[in-house]
PDB file of N, CA, C and O in Angstrom:
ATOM      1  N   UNK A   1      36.525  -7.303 -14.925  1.00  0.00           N
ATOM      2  CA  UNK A   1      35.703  -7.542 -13.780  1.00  0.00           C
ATOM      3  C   UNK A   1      36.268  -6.783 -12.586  1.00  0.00           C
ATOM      4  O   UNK A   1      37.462  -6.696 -12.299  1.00  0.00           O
ATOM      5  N   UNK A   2      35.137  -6.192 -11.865  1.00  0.00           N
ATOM      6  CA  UNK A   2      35.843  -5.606 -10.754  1.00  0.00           C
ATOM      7  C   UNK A   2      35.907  -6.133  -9.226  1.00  0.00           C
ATOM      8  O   UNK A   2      34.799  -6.141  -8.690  1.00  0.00           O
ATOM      9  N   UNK A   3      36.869  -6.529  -8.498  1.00  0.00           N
ATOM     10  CA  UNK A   3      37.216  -7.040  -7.451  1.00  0.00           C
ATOM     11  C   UNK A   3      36.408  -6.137  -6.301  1.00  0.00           C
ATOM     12  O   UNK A   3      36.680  -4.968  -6.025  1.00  0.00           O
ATOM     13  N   UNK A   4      35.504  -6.828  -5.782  1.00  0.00           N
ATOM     14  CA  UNK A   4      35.033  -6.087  -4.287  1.00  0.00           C
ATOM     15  C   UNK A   4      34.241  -6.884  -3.690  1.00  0.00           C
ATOM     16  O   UNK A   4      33.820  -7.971  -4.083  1.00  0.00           O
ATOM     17  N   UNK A   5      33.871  -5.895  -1.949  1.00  0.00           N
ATOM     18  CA  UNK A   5      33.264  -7.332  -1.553  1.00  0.00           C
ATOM     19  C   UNK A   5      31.682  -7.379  -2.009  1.00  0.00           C
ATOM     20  O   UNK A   5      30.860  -6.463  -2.008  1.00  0.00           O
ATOM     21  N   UNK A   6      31.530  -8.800  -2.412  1.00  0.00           N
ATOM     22  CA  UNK A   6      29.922  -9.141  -2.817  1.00  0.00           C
ATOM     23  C   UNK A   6      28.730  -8.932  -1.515  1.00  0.00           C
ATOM     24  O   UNK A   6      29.164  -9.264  -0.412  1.00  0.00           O
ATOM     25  N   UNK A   7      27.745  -8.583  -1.533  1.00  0.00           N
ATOM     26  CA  UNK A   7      26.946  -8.560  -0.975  1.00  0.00           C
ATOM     27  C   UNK A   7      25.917  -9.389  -1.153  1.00  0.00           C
ATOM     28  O   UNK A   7      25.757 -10.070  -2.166  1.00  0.00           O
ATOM     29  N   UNK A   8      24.733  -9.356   0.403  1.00  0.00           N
ATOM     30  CA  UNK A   8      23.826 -10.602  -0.522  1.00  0.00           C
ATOM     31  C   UNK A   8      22.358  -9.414   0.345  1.00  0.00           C
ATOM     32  O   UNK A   8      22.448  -8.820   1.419  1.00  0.00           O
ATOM     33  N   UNK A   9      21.617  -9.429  -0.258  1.00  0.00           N
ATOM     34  CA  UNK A   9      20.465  -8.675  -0.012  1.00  0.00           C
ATOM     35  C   UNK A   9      19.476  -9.469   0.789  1.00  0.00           C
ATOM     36  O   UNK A   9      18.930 -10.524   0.466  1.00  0.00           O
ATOM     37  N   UNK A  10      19.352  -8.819   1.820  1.00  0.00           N
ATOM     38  CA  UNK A  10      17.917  -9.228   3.049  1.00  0.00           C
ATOM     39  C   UNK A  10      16.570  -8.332   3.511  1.00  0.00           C
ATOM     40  O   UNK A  10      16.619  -7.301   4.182  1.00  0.00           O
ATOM     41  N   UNK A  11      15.305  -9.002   2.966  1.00  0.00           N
ATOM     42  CA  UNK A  11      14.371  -8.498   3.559  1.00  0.00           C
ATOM     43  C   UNK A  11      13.766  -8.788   4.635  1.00  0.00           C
ATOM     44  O   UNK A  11      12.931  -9.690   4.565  1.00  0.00           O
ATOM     45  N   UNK A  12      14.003  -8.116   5.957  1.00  0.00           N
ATOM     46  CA  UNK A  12      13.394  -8.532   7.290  1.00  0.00           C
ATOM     47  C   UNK A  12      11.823  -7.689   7.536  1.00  0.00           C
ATOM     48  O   UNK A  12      11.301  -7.271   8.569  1.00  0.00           O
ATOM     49  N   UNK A  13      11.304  -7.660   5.891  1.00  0.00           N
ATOM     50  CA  UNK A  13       9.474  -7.380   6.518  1.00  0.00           C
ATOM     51  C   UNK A  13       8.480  -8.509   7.203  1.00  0.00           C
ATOM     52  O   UNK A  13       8.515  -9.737   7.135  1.00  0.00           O
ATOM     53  N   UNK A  14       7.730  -7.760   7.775  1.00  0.00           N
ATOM     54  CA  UNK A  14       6.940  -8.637   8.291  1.00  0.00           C
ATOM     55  C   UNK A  14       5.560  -8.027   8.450  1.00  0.00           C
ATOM     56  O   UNK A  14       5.297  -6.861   8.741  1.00  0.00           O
ATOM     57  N   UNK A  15       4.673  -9.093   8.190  1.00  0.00           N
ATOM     58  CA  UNK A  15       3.253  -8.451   8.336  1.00  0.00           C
ATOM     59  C   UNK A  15       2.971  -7.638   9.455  1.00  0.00           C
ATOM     60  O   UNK A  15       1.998  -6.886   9.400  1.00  0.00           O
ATOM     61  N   UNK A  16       3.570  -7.674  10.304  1.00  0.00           N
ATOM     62  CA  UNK A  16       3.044  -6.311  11.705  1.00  0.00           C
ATOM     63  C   UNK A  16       3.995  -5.297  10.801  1.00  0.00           C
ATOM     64  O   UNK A  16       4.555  -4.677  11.706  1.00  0.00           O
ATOM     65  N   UNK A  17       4.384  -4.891   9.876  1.00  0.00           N
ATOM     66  CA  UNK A  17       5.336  -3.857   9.438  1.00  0.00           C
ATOM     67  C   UNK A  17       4.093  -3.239   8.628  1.00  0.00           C
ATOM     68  O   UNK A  17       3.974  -2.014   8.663  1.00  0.00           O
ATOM     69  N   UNK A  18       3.413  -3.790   8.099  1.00  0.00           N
ATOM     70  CA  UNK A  18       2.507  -2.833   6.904  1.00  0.00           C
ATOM     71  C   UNK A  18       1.021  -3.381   7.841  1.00  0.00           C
ATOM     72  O   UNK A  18       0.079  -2.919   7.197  1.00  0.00           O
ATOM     73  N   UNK A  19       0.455  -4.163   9.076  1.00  0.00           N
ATOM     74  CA  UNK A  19      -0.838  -4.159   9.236  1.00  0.00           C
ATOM     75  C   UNK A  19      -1.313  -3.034   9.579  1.00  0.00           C
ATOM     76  O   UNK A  19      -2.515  -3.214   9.387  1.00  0.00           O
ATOM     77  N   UNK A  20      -1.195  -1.975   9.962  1.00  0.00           N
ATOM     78  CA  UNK A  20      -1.648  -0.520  10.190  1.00  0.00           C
ATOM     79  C   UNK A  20      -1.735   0.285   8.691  1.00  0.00           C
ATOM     80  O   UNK A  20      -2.169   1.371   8.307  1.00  0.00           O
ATOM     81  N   UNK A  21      -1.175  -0.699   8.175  1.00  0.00           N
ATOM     82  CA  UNK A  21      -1.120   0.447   6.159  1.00  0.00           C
ATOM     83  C   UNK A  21      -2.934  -0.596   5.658  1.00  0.00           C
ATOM     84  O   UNK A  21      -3.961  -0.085   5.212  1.00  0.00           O
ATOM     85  N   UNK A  22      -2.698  -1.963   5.945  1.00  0.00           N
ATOM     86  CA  UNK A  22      -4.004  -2.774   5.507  1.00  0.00           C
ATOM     87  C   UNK A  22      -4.728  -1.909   6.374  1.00  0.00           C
ATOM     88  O   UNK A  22      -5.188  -1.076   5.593  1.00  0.00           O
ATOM     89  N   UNK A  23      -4.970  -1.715   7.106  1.00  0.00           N
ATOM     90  CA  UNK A  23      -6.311  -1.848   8.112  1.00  0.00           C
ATOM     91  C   UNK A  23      -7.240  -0.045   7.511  1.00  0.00           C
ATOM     92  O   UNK A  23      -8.405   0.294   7.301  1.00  0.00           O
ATOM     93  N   UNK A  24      -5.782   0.684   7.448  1.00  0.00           N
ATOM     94  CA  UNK A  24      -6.156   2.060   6.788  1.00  0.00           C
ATOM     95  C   UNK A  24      -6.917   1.735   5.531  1.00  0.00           C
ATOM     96  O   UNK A  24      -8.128   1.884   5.692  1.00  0.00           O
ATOM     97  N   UNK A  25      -6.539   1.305   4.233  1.00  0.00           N
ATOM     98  CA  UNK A  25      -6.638   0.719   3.234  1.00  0.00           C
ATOM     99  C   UNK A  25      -8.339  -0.081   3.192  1.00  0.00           C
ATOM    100  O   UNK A  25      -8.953  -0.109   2.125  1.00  0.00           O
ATOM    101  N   UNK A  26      -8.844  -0.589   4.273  1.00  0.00           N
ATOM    102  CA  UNK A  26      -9.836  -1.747   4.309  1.00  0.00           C
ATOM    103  C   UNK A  26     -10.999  -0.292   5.199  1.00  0.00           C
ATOM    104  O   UNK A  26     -12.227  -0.255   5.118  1.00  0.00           O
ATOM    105  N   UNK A  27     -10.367   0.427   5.743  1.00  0.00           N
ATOM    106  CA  UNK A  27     -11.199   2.050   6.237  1.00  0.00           C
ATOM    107  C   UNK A  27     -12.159   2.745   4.881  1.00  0.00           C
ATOM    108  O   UNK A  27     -13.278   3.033   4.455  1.00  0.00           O
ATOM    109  N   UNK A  28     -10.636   2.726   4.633  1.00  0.00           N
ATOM    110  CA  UNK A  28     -11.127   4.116   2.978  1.00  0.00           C
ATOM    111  C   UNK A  28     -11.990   3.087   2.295  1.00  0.00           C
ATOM    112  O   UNK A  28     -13.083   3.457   1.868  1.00  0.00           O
ATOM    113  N   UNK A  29     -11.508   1.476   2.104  1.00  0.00           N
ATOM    114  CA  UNK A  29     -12.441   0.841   0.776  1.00  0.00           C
ATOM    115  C   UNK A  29     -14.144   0.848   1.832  1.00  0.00           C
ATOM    116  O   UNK A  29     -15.035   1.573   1.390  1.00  0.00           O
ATOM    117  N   UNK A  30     -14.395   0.133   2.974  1.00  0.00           N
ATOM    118  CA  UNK A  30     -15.416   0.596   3.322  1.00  0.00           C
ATOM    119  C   UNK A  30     -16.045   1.269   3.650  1.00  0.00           C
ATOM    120  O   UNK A  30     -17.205   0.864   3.730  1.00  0.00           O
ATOM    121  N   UNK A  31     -15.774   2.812   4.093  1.00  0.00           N
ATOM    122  CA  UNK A  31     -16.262   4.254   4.199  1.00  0.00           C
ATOM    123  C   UNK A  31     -16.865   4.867   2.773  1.00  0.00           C
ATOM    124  O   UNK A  31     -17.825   5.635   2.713  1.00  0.00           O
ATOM    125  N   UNK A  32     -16.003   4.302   1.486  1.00  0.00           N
ATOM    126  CA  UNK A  32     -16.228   4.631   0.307  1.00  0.00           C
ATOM    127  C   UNK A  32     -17.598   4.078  -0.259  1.00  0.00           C
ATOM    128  O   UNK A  32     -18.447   4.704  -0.893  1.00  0.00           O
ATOM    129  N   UNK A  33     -17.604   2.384   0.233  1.00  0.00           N
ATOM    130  CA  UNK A  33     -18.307   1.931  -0.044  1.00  0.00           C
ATOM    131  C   UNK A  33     -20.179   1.993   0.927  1.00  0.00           C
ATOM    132  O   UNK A  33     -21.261   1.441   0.727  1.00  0.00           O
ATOM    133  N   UNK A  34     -19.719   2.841   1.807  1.00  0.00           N
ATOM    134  CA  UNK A  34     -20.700   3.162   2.917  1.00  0.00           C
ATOM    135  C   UNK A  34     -21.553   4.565   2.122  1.00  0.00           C
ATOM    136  O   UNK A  34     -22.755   4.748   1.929  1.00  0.00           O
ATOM    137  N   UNK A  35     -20.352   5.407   1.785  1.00  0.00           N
ATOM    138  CA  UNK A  35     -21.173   6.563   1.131  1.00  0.00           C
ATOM    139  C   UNK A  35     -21.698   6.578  -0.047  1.00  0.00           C
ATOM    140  O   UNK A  35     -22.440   7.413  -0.566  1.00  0.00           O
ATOM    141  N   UNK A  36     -20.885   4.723  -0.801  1.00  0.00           N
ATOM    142  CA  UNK A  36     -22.158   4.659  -1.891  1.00  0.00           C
ATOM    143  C   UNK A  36     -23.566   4.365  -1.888  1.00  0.00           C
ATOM    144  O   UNK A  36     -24.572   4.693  -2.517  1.00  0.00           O
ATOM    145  N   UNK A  37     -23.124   3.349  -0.592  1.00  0.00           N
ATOM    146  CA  UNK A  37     -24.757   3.004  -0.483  1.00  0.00           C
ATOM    147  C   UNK A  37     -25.642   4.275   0.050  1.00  0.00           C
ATOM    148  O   UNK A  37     -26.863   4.259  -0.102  1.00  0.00           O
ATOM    149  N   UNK A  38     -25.018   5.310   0.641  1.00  0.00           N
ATOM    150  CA  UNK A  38     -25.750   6.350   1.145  1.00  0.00           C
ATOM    151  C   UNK A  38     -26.219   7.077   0.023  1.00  0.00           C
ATOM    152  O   UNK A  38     -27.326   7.590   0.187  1.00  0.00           O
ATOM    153  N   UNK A  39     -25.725   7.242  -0.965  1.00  0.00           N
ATOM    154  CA  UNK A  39     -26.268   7.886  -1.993  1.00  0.00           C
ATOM    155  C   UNK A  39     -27.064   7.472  -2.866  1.00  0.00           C
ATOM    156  O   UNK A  39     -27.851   8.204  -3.467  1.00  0.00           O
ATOM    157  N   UNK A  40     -26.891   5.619  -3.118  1.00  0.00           N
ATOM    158  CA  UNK A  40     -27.880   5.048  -3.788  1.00  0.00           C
ATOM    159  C   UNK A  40     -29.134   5.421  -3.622  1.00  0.00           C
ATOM    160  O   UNK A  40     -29.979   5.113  -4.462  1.00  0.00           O
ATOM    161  N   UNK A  41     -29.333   5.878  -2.918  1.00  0.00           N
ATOM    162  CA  UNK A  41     -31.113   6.067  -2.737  1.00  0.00           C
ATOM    163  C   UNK A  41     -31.451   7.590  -2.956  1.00  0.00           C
ATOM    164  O   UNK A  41     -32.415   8.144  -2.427  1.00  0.00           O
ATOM    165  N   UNK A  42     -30.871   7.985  -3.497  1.00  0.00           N
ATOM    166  CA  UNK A  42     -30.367   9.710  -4.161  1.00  0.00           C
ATOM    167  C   UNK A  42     -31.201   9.496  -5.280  1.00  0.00           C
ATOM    168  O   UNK A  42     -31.551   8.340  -5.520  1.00  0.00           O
ATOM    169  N   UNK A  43     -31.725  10.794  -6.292  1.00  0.00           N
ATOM    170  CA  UNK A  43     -32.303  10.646  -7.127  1.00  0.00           C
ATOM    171  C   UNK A  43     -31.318  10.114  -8.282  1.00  0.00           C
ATOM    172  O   UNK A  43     -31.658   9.480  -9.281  1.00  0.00           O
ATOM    173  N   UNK A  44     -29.925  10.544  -7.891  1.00  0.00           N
ATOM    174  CA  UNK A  44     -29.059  10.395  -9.112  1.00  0.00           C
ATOM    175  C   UNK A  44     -27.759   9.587  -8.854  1.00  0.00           C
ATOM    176  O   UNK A  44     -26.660  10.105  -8.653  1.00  0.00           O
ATOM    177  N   UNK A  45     -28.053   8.063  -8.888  1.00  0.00           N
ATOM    178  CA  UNK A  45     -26.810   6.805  -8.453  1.00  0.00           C
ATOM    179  C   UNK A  45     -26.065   7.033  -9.005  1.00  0.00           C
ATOM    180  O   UNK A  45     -25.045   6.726  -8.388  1.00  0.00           O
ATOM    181  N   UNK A  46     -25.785   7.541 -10.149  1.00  0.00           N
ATOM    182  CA  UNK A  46     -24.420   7.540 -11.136  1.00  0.00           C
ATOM    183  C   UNK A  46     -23.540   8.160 -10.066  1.00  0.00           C
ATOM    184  O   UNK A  46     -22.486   7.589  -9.787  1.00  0.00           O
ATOM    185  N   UNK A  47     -24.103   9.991  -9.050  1.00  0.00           N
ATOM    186  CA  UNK A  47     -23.265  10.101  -7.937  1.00  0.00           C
ATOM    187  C   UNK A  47     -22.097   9.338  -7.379  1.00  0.00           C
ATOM    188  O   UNK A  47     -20.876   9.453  -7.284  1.00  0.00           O
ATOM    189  N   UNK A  48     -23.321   8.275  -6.966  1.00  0.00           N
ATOM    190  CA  UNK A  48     -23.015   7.382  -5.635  1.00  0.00           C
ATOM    191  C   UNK A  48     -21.549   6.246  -6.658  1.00  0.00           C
ATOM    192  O   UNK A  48     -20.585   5.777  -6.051  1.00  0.00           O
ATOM    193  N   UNK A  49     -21.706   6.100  -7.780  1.00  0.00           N
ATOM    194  CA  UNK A  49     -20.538   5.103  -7.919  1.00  0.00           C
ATOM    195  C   UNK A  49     -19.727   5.954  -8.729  1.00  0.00           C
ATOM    196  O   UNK A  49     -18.663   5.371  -8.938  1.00  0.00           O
ATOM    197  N   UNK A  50     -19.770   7.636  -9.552  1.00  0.00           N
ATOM    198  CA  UNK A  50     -18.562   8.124  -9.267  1.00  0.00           C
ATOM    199  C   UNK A  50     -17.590   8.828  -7.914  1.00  0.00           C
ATOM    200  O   UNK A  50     -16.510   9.407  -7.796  1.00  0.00           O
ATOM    201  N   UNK A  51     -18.471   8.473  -7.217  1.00  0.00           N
ATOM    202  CA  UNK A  51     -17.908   9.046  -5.638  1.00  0.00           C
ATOM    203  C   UNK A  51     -17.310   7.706  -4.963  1.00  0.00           C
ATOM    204  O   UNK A  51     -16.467   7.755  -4.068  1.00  0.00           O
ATOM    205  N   UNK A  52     -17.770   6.650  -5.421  1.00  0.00           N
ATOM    206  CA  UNK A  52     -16.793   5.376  -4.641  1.00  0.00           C
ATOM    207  C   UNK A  52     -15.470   4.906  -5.810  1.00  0.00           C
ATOM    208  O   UNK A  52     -14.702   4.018  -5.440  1.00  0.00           O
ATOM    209  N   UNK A  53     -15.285   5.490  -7.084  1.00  0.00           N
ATOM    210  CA  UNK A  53     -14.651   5.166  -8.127  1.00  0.00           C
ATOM    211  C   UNK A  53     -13.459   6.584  -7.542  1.00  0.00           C
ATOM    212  O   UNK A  53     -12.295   6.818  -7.868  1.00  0.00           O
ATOM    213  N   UNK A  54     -14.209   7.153  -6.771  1.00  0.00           N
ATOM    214  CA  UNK A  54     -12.970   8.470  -7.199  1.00  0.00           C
ATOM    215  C   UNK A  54     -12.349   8.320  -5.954  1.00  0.00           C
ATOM    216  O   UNK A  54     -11.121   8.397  -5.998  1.00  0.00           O
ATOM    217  N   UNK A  55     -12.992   8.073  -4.549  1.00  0.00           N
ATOM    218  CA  UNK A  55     -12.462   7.936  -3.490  1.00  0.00           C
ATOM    219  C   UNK A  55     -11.452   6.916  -3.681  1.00  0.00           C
ATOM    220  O   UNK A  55     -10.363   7.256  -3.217  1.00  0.00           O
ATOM    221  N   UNK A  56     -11.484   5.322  -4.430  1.00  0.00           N
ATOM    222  CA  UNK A  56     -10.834   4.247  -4.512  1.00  0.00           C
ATOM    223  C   UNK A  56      -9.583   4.874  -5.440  1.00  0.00           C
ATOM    224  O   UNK A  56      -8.404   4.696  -5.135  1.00  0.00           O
ATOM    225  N   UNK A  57      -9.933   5.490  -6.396  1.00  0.00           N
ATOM    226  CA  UNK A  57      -8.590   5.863  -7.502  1.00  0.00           C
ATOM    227  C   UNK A  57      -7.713   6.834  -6.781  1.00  0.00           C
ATOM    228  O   UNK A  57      -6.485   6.880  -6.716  1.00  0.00           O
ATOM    229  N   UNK A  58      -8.528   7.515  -6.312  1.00  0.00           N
ATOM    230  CA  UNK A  58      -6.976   8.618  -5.590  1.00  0.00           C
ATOM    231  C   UNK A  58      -6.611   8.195  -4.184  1.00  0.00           C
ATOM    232  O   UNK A  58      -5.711   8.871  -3.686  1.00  0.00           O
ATOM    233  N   UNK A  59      -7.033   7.376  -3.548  1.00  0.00           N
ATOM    234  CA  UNK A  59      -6.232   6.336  -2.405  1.00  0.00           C
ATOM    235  C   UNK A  59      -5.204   5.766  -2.601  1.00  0.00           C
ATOM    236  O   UNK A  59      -4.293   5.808  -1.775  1.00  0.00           O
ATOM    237  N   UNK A  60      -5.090   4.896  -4.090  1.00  0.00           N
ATOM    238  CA  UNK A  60      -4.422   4.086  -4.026  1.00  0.00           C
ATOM    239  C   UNK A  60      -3.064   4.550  -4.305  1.00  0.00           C
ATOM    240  O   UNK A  60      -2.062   3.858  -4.128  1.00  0.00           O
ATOM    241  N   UNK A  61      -3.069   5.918  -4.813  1.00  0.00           N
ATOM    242  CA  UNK A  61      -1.290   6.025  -5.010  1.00  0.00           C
ATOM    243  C   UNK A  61      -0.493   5.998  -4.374  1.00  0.00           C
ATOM    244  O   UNK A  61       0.720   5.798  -4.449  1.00  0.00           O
ATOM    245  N   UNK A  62      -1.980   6.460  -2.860  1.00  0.00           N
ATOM    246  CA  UNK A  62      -0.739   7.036  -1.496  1.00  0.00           C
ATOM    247  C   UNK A  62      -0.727   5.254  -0.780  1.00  0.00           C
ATOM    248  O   UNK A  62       0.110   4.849   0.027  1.00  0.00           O
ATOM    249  N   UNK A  63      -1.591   4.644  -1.206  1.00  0.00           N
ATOM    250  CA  UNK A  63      -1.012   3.099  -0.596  1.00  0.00           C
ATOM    251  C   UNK A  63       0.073   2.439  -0.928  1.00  0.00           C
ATOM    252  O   UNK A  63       0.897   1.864  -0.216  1.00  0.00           O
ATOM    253  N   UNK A  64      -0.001   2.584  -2.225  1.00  0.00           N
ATOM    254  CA  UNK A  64       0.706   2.200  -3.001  1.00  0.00           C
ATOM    255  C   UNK A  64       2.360   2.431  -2.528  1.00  0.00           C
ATOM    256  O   UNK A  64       3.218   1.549  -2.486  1.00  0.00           O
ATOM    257  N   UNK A  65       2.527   3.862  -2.192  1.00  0.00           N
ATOM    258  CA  UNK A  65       3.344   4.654  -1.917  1.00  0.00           C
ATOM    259  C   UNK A  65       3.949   4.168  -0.910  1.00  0.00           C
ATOM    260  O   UNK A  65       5.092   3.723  -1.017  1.00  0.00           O
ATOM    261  N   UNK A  66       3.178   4.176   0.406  1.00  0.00           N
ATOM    262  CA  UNK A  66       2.999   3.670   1.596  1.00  0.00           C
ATOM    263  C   UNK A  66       4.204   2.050   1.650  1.00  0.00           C
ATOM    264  O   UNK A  66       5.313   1.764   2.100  1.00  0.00           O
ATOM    265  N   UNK A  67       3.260   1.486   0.997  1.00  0.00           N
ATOM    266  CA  UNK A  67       3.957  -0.049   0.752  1.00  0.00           C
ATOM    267  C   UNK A  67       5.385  -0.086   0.086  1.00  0.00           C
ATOM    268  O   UNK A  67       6.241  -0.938   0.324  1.00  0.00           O
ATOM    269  N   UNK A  68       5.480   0.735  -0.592  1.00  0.00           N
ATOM    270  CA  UNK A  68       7.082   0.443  -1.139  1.00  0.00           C
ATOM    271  C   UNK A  68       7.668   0.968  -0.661  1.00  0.00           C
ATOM    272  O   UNK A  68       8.782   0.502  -0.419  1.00  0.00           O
ATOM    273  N   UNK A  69       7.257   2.529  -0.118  1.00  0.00           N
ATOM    274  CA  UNK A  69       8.434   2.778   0.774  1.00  0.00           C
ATOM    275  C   UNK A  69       8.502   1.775   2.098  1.00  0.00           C
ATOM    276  O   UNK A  69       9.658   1.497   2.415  1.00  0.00           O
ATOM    277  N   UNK A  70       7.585   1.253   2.829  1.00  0.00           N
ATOM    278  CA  UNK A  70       7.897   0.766   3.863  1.00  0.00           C
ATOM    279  C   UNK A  70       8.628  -1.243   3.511  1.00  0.00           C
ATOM    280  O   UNK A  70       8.937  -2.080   4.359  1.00  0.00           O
ATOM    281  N   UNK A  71       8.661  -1.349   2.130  1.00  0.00           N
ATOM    282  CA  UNK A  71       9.288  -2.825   1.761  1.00  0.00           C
ATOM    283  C   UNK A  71      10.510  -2.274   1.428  1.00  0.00           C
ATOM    284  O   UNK A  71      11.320  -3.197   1.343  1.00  0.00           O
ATOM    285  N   UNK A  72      11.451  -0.335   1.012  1.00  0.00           N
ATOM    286  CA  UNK A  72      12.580  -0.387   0.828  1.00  0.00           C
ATOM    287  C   UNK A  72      13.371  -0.107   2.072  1.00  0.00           C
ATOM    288  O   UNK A  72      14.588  -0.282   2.126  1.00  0.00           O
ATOM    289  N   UNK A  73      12.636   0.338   3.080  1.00  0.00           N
ATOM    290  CA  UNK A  73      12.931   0.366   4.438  1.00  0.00           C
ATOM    291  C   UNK A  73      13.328  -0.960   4.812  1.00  0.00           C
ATOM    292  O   UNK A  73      14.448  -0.582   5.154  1.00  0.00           O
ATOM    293  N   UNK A  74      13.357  -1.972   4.998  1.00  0.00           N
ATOM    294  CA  UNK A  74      12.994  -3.153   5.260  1.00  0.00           C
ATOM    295  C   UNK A  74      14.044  -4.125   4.330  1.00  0.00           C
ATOM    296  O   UNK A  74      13.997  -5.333   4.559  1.00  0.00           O
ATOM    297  N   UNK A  75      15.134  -3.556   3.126  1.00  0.00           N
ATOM    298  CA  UNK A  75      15.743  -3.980   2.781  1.00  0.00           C
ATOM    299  C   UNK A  75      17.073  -3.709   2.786  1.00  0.00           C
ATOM    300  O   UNK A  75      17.430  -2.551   2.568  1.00  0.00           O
ATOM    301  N   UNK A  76      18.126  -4.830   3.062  1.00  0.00           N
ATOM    302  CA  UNK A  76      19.108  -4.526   3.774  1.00  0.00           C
ATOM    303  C   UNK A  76      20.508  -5.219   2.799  1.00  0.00           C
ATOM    304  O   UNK A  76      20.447  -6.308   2.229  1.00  0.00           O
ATOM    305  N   UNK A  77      21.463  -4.490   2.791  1.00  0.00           N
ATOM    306  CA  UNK A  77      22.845  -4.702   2.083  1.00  0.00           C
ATOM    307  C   UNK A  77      23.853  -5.242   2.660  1.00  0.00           C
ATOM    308  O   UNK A  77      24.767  -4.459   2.918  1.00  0.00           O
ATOM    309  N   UNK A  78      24.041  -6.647   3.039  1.00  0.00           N
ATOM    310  CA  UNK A  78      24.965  -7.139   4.045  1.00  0.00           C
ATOM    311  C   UNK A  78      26.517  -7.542   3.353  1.00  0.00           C
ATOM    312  O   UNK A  78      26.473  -8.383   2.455  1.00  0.00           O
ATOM    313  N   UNK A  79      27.429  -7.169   3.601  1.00  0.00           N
ATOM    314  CA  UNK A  79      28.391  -7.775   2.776  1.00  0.00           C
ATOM    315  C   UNK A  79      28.775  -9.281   3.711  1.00  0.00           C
ATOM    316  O   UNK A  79      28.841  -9.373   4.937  1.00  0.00           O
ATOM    317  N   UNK A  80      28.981 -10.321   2.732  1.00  0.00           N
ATOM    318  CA  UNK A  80      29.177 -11.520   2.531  1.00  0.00           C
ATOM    319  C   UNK A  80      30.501 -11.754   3.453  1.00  0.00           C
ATOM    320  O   UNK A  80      31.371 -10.886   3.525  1.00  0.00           O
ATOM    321  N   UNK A  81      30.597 -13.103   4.215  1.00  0.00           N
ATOM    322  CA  UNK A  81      32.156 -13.245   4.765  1.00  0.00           C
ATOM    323  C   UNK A  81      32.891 -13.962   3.681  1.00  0.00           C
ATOM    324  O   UNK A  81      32.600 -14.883   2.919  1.00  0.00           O
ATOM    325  N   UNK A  82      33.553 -13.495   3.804  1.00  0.00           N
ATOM    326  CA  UNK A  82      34.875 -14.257   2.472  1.00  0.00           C
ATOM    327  C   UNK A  82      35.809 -15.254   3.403  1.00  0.00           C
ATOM    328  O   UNK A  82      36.633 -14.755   4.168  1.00  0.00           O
ATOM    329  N   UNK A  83      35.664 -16.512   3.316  1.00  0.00           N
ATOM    330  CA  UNK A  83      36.624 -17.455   3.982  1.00  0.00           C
ATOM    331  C   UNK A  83      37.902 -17.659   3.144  1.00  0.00           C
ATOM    332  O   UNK A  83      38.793 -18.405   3.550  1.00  0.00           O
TER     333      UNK A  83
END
């Protein structure tokens, strides 16, 4: 076993840390969902819901992205007091 000092891990996120990542996120899902309905009335709907399927699938990596980097930001390595 190796002797050192233990640490104890802290996350100080907080919802004002990612509400500007939601609010982006709730943009793209209803803009997406705005240009489906704009197209529904197109001769050809299949359009309109591969254009809200494709806008939603390639968003989400960069949210995705978004969120973990900003929850490993947010995590912190404190070493422990030893009495």
């Amino acid at each position: 076993m190796i002797n050192g000092t233990p640490f104890t891990v802290r996350c100080n996120l907080t919802f004002g840390d990612i509400y500007g990542q939601v609010l982006a996120w709730m943009a793209v899902v209803f803009v997406s969902l705005a240009a489906g309905l704009g197209l529904m009335g197109s001769s050809r709907p299949v359009f309109a819901l591969v254009g809200v399927g494709l806008i939603l699938v390639l968003s989400l990596p960069f949210l995705l992205f978004a969120f973990v980097t900003t929850l490993l930001n947010h995590i912190q390595l404190e070493p422990e007091q030893i009495e």
